[in-house]
C-alpha positions in Angstrom: 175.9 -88.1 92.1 177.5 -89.2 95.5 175.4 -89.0 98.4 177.8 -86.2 100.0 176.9 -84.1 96.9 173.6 -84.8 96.6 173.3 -83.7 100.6 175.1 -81.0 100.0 172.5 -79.9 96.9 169.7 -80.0 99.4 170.9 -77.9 101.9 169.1 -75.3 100.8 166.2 -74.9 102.5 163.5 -73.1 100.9 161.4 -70.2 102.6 157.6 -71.0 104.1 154.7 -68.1 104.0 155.6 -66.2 107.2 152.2 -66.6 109.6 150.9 -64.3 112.2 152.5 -64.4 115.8 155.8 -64.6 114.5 158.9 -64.1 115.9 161.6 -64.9 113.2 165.4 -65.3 114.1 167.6 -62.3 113.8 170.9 -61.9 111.6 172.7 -63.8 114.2 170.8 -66.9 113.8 170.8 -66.6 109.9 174.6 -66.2 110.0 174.9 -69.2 112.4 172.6 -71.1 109.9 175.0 -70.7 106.7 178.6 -70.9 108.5 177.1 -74.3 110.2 176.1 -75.3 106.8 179.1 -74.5 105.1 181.0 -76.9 108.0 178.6 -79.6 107.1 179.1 -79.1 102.9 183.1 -78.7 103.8 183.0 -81.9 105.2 184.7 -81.1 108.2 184.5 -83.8 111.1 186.2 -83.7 114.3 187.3 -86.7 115.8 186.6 -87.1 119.6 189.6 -88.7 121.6 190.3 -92.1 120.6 189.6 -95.0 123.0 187.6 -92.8 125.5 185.9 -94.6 127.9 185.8 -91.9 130.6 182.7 -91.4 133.0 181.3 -89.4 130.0 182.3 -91.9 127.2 179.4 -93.3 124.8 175.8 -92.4 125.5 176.5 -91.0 128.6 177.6 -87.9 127.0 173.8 -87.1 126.3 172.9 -85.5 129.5 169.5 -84.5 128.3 167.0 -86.1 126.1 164.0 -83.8 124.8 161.0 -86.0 122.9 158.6 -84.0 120.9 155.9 -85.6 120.3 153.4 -83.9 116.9 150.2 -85.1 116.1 148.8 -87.6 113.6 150.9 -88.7 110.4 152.3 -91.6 108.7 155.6 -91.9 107.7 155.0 -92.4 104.4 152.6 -89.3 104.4 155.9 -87.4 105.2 158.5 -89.1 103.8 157.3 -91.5 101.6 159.8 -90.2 98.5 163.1 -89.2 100.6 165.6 -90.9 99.2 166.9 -93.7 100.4 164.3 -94.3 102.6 162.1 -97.3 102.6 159.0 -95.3 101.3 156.2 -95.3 98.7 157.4 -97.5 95.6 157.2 -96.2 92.3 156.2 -97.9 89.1 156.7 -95.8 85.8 156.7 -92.8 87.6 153.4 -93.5 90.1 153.4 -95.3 93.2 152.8 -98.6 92.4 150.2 -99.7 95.0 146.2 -99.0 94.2 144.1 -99.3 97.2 140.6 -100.4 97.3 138.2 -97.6 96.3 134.9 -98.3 97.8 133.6 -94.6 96.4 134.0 -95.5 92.8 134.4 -99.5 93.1 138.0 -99.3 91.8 141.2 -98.9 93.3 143.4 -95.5 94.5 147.0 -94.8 94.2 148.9 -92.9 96.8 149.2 -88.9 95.4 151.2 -86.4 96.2 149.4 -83.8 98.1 150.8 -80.1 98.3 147.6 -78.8 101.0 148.9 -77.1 103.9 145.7 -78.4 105.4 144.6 -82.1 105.5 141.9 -84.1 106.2 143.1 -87.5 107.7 141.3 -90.8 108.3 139.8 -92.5 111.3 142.4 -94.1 113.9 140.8 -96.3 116.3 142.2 -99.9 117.2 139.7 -101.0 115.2 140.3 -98.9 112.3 144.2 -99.9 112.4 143.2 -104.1 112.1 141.3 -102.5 109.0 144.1 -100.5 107.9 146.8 -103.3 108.2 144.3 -105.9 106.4 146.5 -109.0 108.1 149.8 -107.1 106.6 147.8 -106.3 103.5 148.2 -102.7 104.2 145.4 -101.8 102.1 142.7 -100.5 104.3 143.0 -97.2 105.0 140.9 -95.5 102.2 138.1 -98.2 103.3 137.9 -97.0 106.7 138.1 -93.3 105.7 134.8 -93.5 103.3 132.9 -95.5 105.7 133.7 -92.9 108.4 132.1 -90.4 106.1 129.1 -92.5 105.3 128.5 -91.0 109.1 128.2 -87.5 108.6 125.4 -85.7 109.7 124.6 -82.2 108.2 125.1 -80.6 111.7 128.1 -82.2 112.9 130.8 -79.6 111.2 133.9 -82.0 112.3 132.8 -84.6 110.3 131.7 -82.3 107.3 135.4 -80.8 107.8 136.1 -84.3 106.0 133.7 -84.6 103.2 134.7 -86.2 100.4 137.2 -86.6 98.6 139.1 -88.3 101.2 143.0 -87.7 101.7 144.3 -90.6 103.4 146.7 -91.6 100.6 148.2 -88.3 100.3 151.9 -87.6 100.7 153.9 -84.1 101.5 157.2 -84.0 100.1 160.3 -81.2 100.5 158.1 -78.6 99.1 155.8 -79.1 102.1 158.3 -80.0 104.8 161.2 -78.0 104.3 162.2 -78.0 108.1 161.4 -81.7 108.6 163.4 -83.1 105.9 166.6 -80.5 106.1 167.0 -82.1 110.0 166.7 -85.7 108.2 169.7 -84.3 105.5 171.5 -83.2 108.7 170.8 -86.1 111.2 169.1 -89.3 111.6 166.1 -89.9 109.7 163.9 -93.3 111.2 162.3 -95.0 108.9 160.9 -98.3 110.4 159.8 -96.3 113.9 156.5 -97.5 114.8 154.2 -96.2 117.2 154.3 -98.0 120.0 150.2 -98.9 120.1 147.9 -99.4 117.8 145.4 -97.4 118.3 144.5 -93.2 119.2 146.1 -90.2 120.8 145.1 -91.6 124.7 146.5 -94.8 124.6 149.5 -93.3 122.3 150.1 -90.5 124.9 150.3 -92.9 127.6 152.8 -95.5 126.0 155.0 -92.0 125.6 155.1 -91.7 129.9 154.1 -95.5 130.6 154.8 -97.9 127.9 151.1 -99.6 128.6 147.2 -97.9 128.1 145.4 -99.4 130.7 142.1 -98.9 132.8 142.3 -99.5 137.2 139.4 -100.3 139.2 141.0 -99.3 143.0 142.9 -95.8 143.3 146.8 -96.6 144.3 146.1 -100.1 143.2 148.7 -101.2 140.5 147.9 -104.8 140.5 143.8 -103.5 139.6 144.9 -102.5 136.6 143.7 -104.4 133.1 145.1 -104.2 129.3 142.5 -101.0 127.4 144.7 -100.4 124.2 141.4 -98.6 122.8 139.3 -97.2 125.8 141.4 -96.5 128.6 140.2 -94.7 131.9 139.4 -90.8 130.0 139.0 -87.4 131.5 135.8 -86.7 132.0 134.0 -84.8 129.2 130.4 -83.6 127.8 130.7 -86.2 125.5 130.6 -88.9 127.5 127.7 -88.5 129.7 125.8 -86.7 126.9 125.8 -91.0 125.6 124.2 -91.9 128.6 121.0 -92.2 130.4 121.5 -88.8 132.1 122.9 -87.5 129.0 119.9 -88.0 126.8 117.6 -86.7 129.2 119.6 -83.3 130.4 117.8 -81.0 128.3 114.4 -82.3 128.3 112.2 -85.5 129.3 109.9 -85.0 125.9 112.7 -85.7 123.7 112.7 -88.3 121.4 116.5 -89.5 122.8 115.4 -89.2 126.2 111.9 -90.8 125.3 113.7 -94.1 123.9 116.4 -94.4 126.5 113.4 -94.3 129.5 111.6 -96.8 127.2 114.3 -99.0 127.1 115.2 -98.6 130.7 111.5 -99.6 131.9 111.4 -96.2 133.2 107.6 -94.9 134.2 106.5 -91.5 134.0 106.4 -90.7 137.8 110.4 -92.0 138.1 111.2 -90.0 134.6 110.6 -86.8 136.8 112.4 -87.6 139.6 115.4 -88.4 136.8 115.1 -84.8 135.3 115.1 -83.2 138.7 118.2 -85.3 139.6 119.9 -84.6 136.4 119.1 -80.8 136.4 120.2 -80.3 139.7 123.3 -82.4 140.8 124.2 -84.6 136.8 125.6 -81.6 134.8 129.0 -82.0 132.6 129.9 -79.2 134.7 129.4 -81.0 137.8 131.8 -83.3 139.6 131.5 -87.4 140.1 130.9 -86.8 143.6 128.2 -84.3 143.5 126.0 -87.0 141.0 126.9 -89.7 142.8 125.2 -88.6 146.3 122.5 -87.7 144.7 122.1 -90.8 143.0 122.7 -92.9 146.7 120.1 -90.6 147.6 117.2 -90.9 145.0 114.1 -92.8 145.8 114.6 -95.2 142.8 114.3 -98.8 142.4 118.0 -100.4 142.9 118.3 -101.7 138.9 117.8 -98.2 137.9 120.0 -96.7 140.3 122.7 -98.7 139.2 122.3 -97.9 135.7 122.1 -94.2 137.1 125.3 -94.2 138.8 127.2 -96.0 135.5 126.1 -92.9 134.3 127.6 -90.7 136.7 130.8 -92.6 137.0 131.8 -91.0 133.8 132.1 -87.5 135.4 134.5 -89.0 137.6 138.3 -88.4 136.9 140.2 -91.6 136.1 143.4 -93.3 138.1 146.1 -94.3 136.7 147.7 -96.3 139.4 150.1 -98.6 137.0 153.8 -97.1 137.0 155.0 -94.8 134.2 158.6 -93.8 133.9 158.6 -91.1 136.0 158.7 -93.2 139.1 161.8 -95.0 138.3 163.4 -91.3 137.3 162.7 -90.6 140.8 163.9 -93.2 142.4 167.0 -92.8 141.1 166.9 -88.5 141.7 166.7 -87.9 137.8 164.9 -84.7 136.8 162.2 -84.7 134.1 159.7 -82.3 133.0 156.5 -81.7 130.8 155.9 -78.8 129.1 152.5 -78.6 127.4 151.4 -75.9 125.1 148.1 -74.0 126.8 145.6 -74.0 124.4 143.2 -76.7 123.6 143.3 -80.2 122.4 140.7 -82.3 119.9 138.5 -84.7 122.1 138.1 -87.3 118.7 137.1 -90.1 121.4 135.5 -92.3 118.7 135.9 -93.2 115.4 136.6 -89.6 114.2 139.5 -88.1 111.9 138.5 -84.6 113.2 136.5 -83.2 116.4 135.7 -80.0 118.6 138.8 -79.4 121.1 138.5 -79.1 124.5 140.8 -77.0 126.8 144.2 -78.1 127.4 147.2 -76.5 129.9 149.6 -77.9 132.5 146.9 -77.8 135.1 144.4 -80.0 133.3 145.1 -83.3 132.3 143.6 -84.7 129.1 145.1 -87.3 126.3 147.7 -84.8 125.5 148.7 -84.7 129.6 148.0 -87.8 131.3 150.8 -87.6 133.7 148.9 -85.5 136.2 146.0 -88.9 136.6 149.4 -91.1 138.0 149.2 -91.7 141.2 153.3 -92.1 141.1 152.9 -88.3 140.2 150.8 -87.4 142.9 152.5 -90.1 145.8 155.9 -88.1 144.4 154.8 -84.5 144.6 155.5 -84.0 140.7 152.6 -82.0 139.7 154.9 -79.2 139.5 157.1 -80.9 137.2 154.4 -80.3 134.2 154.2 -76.8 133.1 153.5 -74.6 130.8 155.5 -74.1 127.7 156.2 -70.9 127.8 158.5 -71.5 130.1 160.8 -74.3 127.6 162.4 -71.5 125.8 164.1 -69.8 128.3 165.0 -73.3 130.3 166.6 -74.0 126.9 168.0 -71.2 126.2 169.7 -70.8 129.5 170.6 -74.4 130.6 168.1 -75.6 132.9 166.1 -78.3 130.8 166.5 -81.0 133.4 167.5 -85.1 132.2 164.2 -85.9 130.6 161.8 -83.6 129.2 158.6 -84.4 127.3 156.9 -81.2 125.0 153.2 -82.0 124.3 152.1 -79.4 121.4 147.7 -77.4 121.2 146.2 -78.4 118.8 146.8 -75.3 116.4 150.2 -76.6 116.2 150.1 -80.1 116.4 149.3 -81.2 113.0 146.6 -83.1 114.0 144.3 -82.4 111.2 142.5 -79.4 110.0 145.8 -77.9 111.2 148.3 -76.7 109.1 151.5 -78.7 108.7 153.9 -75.6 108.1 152.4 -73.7 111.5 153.7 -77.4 113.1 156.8 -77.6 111.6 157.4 -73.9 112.4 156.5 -74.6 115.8 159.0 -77.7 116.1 162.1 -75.6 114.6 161.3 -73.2 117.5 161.7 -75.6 120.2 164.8 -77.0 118.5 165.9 -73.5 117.7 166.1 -72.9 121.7 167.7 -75.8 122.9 170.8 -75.4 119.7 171.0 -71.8 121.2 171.4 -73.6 125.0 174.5 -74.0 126.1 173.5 -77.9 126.8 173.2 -78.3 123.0 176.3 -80.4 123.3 174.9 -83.1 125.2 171.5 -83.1 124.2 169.7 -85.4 122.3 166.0 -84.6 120.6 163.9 -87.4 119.8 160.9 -85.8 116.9 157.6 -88.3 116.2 154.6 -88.2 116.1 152.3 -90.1 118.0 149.9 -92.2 115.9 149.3 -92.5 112.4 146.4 -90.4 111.6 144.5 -92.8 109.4 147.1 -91.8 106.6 148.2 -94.5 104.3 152.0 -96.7 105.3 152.9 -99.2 103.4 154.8 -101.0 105.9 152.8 -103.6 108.1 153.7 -103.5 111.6 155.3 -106.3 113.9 152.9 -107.9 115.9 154.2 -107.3 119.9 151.9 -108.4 123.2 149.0 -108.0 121.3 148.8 -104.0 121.5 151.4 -102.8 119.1 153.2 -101.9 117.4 151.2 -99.2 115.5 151.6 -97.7 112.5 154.8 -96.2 110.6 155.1 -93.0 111.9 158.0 -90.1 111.2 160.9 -90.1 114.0 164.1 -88.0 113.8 167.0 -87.8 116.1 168.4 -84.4 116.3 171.7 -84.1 118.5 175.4 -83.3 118.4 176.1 -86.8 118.3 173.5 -87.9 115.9 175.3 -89.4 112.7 175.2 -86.8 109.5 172.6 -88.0 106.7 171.8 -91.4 108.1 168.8 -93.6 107.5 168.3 -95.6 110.5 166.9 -99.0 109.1 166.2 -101.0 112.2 162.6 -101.8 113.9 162.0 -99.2 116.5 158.9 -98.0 118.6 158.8 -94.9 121.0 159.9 -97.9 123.5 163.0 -97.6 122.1 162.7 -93.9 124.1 162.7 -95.1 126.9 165.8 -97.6 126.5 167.7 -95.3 125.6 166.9 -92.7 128.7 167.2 -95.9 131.1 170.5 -97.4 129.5 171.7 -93.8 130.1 170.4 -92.3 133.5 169.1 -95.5 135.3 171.8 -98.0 134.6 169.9 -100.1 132.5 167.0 -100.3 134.8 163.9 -101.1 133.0 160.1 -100.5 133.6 159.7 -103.5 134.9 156.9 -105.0 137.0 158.6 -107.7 138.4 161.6 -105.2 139.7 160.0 -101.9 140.3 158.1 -102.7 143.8 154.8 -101.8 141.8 153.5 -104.8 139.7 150.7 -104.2 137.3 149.6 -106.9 134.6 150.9 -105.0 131.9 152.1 -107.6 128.7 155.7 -107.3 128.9 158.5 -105.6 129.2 158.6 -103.7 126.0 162.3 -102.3 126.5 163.2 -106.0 126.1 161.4 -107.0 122.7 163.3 -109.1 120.6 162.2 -107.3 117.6 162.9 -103.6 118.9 166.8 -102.2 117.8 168.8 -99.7 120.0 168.1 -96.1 119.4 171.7 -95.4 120.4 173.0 -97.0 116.8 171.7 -93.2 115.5 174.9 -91.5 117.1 178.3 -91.1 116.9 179.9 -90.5 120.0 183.4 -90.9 118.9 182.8 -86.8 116.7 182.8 -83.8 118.2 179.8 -82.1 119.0 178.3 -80.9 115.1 177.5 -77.7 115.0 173.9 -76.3 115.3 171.9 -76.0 112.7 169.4 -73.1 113.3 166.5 -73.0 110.9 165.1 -69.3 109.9 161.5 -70.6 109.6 160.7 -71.1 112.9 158.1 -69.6 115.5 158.4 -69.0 119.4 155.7 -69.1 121.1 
């Protein structure tokens, strides 16, 4: 079968279990779906002008770029058996590799897994060295069962992953009937890695920054030190519930509390100056500033009250003073945006697969939204340029999605596990829905990943780059009027690749740059520059016409 006739024989997408909250596309959208799929099965390409070279010739045709950035999976987990792809090999009909099993002292084999919900692994830097196994790529079941050897019988997150463990599980069409109809249509990527490896904080920030990094003066760039696993993080219960005024918040006589004044050298009489200081001014609730006078103020000796205000440091809210792309897309007058869903986010901090989510919307940063913690945000009066996305459809819809736009998903339809992967998918064909329905379809690019790995089994071992990347395999698709028809894109990419493409085309090649941008910071390198990372623009065509739009009926608008 040629590959034109075997594309042609998946067109078809098949029909998902219509959720709650749903908004469907009309008759209208349904009749734009099968006439743009009878263009693409008919074979009929326009060719652009030859030898154009105009002010809008080659990438500078794509007048906005939209990056959607999902939650949490491999690409092998996704499309580990499309064809063609570089994916899960296959020995007399079963994928050929058998991972260790430390649960039954034998080895596992990759299997297909049909669950709308999944479980996932742990993803930590430390749990990717594991993972990758010096190339090996044979860690991930490991590091799953070990994280489950953690459980408590109260902690329902963890339980949520009790055994048996689906790390080395794999979707295929069935599951992903959105995901794999744009890869038939467009540009499938199948050696995109994420650019760090390590967990949705420092992955979030290499989406904005291209570095994860912690800053010890405000404003500061140059104070600012490599953290690919344990950057400077919102402040949360969780964090101060580890410390000294954590353990003793809801009670002195409590065997936490008991061990961490023990250890401390604490006596009774400075124990109950502690609790009074903790009830009163050391809450989660309460801010860094608040704890911290109180601390200055306490009649402690000076080695406890340093340990004391450690403590209370992490209520404070962090700084992220090194320079993330939206700086240079000021400079230069380019508009951007970030539209994050309001809802909440998972605060898996540690070595966690699963967690408790925390609130998320344009107004609070958290991993998911870190942009509002740069000070080139703040120095640039940009808060307003992250909002909520409710507002994306109608910007799409109407033409007034600006150059650059980032979309940052809640956690209900993110995919980050317990969450479904057809409400995510769903979810993704709504955005893309709105911006084919735009009248800047034509000159729009969309960029789909996700943004680390998940713990879920890749076969691929990733290139070694400045000592923080890359990360994992993860899915990436390139969604556009210019994006080539049913092409695998073979070549070594990261979300870097991101922002070369949006700096080759809005800045004139500018790059985030330390040395050039007026704002040095330490970070590694200049990632843009890697010899190992290929050009994102080999995906399109700009010599065709603009394709036509390809509108998928399962899709949800929120």
């Amino acid at each position: 079968m040629t590959r034109q006739r075997w594309l042609a024989s998946r067109l078809q997408v098949p029909r998902l279990q219509v959720p709650r909250k749903r908004r469907l596309a009309g008759a209208a959208v349904i009749a734009a779906l099968v006439t743009g799929l009878a263009m693409v099965i008919a074979g009929v390409v326009r060719s652009g002008p030859p030898g154009d070279t105009g002010p809008e010739a080659g990438i500078h045709k794509i007048k906005h770029v939209v990056i959607i950035s999902q939650e949490n999976r491999s690409f092998d987990s996704y499309f580990g058996t499309y064809p063609g792809a570089d994916g899960i090999a296959m020995q007399d009909g079963q994928p050929a590799a058998c991972l260790p099993d430390p649960s039954t002292g034998g080895c596992s084999r990759p299997f297909h897994n049909p669950a709308d919900s999944n479980k996932g692994g742990p993803h930590s830097h430390a749990d990717a060295v594991k993972d990758i196994d010096n190339g090996a790529m044979d860690g991930f079941l490991s590091q799953a069962v070990k994280a489950l050897s953690g459980c408590k019988s109260t902690d329902t997150a963890c339980l949520h992953n009790a055994k048996p463990t689906d790390v080395l599980g794999y979707h295929d069409r069935n599951e992903l009937p959105n995901y794999w109809a744009y890869a038939d249509n467009f540009v499938l990527q199948d050696h995109m890695f994420a650019a760090t490896a390590s967990w949705s904080l420092p992955a979030h920030l290499y989406l904005v920054s291209e570095w994860s990094a912690k800053c010890s003066k405000a404003g500061d760039p140059s104070s600012c030190v490599n953290a690919i696993q344990d950057p400077a993080d919102a402040p949360y219960k969780l964090t101060i519930q580890d410390t000294l005024i954590g353990k003793c918040q809801d009670s002195l006589h409590l065997a936490p509390c008991q061990a961490a004044l023990s250890a401390a050298g604490i006596s009774p009489d400075l124990a109950a100056q502690i609790d009074q200081l903790v009830a009163a001014s050391c809450k989660p609730t309460d801010s860094y500033a608040t704890c911290k006078a109180a601390v200055d103020a306490a009649d402690v000796p000076p080695d406890l009250k340093q340990k004391l205000a450690a403590a209370a440091k992490k209520l404070d809210v962090p700084d992220y003073a090194w320079t993330d792309l939206t700086y240079l897309l000021h400079k230069h007058s380019v508009p951007w945006a970030y539209y994050v869903f309001n809802g909440t986010e998972p605060d898996c901090r540690n070595d966690a697969a699963t967690c408790d989510p925390v609130k998320q919307d344009s107004k609070t940063p958290g991993h998911w939204n870190p942009l509002l913690y740069f000070d080139t945000v703040k120095e640039d009066g940009e808060q307003g340029n992250i909002k909520p996305l409710d507002g994306f459809y109608d910007d799409a819809r109407e033409g007034r999605l600006p150059a650059v736009t980032w979309v940052a998903p809640t956690d209900e339809v993110s995919e980050h596990p317990p969450n479904k992967v057809s409400t995510g998918q769903e979810y993704v064909a709504g955005l893309v829905n709105a911006i084919m329905s735009g009248p800047d379809w034509d000159s729009t690019a969309i960029f789909l990943t996700w943004d680390d790995w998940g713990g879920f089994y890749d076969h691929v071992a990733p290139p070694a780059v400045d000592g923080n990347g890359y990360g994992m395999r993860v899915p990436g698709l390139v969604i556009s009027p210019y994006a080539k028809q049913g092409y695998i894109d073979h070549q070594v990419l990261s979300h870097d690749a991101y922002f070369k493409f949006i700096e080759d085309d809005f800045l004139g090649g500018e790059r985030l740059n330390p040395a050039t941008d007026g704002r040095p910071d330490a970070r590694p390198g200049v990632r843009e520059d890697s010899a190992v990372l290929g050009d994102i623009a080999a995906a399109f065509d700009f010599n065709q016409a603009p394709r036509p739009r390809l509108l998928l009926p399962n899709a949800t608008t929120y």
